[in-house]
N, C-alpha and C positions, 0 to 999 in steps of 0.2 A: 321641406322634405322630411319625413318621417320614416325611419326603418326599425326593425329590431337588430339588437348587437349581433351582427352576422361575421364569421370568420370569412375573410377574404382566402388566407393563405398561412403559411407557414408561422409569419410574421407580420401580416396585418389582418385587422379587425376592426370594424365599424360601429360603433356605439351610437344609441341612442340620445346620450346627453354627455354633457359634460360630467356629473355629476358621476353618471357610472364607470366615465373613464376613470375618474380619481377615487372612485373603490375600487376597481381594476387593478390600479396604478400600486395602490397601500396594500393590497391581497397579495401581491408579488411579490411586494419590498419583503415583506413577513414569512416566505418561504425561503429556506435553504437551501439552497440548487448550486451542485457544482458546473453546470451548463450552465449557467446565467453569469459566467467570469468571461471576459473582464467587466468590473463595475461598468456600468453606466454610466454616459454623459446627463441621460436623459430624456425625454419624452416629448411627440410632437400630437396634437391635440387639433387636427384641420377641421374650422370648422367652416369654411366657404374657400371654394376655389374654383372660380369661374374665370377662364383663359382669354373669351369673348369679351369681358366686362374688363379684363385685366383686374380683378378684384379678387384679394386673397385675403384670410383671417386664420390665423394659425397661433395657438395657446402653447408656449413653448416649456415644460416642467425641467428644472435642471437641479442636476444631484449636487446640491455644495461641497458635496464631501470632497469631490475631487477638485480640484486646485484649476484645471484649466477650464473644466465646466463651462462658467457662464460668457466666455469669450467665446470656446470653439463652438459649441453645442447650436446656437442660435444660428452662427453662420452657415453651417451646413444647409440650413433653412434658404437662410435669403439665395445661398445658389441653386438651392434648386427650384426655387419660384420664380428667380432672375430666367433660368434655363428655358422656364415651362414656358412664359412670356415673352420674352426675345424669339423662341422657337428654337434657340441653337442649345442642343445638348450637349456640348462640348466647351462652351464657353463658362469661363474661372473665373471668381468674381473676389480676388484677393482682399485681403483686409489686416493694415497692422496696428496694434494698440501700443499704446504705451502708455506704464504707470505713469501716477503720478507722486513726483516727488515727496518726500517725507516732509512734514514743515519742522522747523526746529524744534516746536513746540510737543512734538510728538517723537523726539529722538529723544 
């Protein structure tokens, strides 16, 4: 499939590659906007999503700076692929982590 970077809407837009998402992505970071608060978790990058195949590819960019980032950010994802697949829009697809212990060696 091949398009040019087209705006869908408000808040999505379609790019041609990867590559022009992630000058996109640094062109943003580099502007001052008080409408761009709260920080970001992060970015999602889909680049195949076929329902029929059940086959999804999605490049997920996550801002480290925030502390819960690379826990939450991803999961939003897998529910909503879980949703698209399953077919149920309403279905929660929980998930708990837990650190892992400090070793003494590192106290």
């Amino acid at each position: 499939m091949s398009f040019q970077n087209k705006e869908l809407d408000d808040d999505h837009i379609l790019y041609e590659s990867l590559e022009e998402f992630d000058i996109e992505l640094y062109e943003m970071s580099q502007v001052e906007a008080e409408d761009k608060e709260p920080t970001r978790y992060g970015s999602y990058y889909i680049m195949e999503a076929n329902n029929r195949t059940k086959s999804f590819k999605v490049a997920t960019f996550v801002n480290v700076t925030i502390q819960d980032a690379a826990a939450y950010h991803p999961q939003f994802m897998y529910q909503a692929v879980l949703r698209t697949a399953i077919g149920n829009p309403d279905y929660i697809f929980n998930m708990t982590t837990t650190p892992i212990p400090v070793s003494p060696i590192l106290r």
